[in-house]
Residue, then its C-alpha position, 0 to 999 in steps of 0.5 A: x500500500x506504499x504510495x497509496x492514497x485514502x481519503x476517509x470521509x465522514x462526519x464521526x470524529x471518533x470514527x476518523x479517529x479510530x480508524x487512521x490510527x488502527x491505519x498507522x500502526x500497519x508497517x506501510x500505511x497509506x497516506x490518509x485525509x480525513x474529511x467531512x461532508x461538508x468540505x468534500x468537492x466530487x471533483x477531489x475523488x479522482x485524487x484518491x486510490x480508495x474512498x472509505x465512506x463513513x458516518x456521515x450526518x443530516x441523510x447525506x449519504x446519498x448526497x455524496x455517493x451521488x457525487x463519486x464516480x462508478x470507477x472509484x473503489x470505495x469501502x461503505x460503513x455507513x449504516x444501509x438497508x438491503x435494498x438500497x446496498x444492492x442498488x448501490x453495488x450495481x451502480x458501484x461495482x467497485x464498492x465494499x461494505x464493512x459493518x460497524x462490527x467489534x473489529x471493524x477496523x482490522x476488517x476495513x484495513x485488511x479489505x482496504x490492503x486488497x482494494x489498493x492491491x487490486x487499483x494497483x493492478x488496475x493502474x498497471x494493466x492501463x499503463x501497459x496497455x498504453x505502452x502496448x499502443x505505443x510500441x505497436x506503432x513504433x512496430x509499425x513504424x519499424x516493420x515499414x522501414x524493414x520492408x523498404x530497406x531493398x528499395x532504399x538500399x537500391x536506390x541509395x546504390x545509384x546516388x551513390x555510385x552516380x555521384x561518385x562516376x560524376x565525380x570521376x568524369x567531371x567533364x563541363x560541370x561547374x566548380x558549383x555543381x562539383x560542390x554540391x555533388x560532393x555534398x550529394x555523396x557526403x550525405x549519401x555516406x552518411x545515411x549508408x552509415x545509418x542504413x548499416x546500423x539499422x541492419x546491424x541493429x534488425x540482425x541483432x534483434x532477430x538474433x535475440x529472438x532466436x528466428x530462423x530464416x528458410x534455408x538458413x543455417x546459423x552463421x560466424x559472427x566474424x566476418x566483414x559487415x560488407x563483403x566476404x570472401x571465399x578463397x579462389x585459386x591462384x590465377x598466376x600464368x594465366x590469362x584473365x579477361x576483365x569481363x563482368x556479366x551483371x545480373x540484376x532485375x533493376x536496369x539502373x543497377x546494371x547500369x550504375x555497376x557498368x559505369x563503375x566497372x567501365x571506368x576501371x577497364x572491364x568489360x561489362x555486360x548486363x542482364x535483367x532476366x535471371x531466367x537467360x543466364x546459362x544461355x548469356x554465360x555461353x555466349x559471352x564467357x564473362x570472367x566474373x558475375x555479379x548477381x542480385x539476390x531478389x529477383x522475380x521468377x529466380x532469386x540470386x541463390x537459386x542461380x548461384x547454387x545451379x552454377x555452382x552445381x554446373x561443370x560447365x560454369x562452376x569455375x566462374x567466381x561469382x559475387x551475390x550483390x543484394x540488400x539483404x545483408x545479415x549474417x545468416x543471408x550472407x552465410x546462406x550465400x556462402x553455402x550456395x556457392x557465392x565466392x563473395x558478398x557484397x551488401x547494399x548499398x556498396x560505395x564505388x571502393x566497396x565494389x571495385x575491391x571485391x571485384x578485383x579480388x577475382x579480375 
């Protein structure tokens, strides 16, 4: 009862009396006020955990039931017939009576300790439904932002590399426009650093939660948050052509990676339909392939593993190039036969050093 607030009203002094003593001798008492009838205001009984509702004078008792509110634990000991008790208990759900016994306080402070343990619970069950609605909307806030991350990361992939190829090839622009294509790619690494830490930050919840993903085996939490390698056989006294075949549903992507790879010498080709692979593969003999994972029809893993599983293309190195980007992606990716990970969005150094490590 720590914390808790009594009000006992009533116009018998000694009742007061009696029973704020019988109150103070307990180890936790409740902060009490005594008032009387005439000093009461109805608007007062929300300020109190628990109305004890006593002898009041001149038949004032309905008076001042009639000002509290059905929601207000009270405990009556105030003399009532019948009839009017159960009148009161079905407008009053809440009420207690105690007769005016021989123990009658020890009766009233025991109920009392149940009735403030019960306004208690009360009081927590609506806090934690109010916490409920509210992180219930932060939920929703979260899941939105979790759905979007492919469409964000493609999207901040292209500012990115556009404004880095801008950079690279600046050709007529000012020295204003080159200003502020500088400050483009300058905030667009920063919101890359935001969009990492809310990847770590999803990764490390579902890690709590202990959810699995389909085809998902548990990973290392030692490798690089951006790229990962498998080791490749030696490529000494051999000859390499720099050609890179990039598959991607998203023709921006292919073409923000084309410009990148272009301006450092390779020979880059791309495709949209993950479907025509094999058959591109054949015709081109590309040296490496980078491959997005979410596509329609046939996911960069299902292609991985299939070329993998191939004796005609297994030799090619393949990097899986996606937004998903949590360890058990990467770990899946990995067990399907990918030689490299890069995650995005990737930044023209991220991409080029993964590439190189093959061509």
């Amino acid at each position: 009862m720590r914390n808790a607030s009594v009000v006992i009203l009533t116009d018998d002094s000694e009742f007061a009396r009696m029973l704020s003593g019988c109150w103070h001798t307990e180890r936790h008492a409740p902060s009490i006020t005594v008032l009387n009838s005439n000093h009461w205001k109805a608007e007062e009984s929300d300020a109190y955990d628990l109305v004890v509702l006593g002898p009041v004078g001149d038949n004032r008792l309905a008076e001042v039931l009639r000002s509290l509110e059905p929601s207000v634990a009270i405990i009556l000991c105030a003399p009532t017939d019948s009839g009017e008790m159960q009148q009161l208990r079905s407008r009053y759900p809440r009420l207690v009576q105690v007769p005016l016994r021989e123990d009658w306080t020890q009766t009233l402070v025991l109920v009392a300790g149940e009735s403030l343990q019960r306004v208690r619970a009360g009081r927590q069950a609506k806090q934690a439904i109010s916490r409920a609605a509210k992180y219930e909307s932060e939920a929703i806030l979260g899941r939105y932002m979790s759905e979007m991350t492919h469409s964000v990361s493609d999207a901040l992939t292209s500012i990115l590399g556009n404004a880095e190829l801008l950079l690279l090839e600046p050709g007529q622009l000012s020295a204003q426009s080159l200003n502020q294509i500088k400050t483009v790619h300058n905030m667009s690494l920063r919101i890359h650093e935001i969009m990492q830490r809310f990847s770590s930050l999803a990764g490390e919840m579902r890690h709590a939660e202990k959810a699995s993903q389909a085809e998902t085996s548990p990973a290392p939490e030692t490798w690089p948050p951006t790229c990962i390698y498998r080791p490749w056989r030696s490529l000494e006294n051999s000859v390499v052509l720099k050609k890179v075949l990039i598959v991607d549903d998203s023709p921006a992507q292919v073409k923000l990676m084309q410009g990148l790879l272009d301006h450092e010498g390779y020979q880059s080709f791309g495709l949209n339909d993950p479907r025509r692979i094999e058959e591109t593969i054949a015709s081109y003999h590309p040296s490496l392939i980078l491959l997005d994972v979410v596509m329609p029809e046939r996911n960069g893993f299902q292609v991985c593993r299939e070329l993998k599983g191939s004796v005609e293309f297994q030799s090619i190195p393949v990097i899986l190039v996606s937004s998903k980007d949590t360890p058990s992606d990467k770990y899946w990716g990995e067990q399907q036969g990918a030689d490299a990970y890069v995650t995005k969005p990737f930044t023209r150094e991220e991409l080029l050093r993964a590439v190189k490590r093959f061509v």
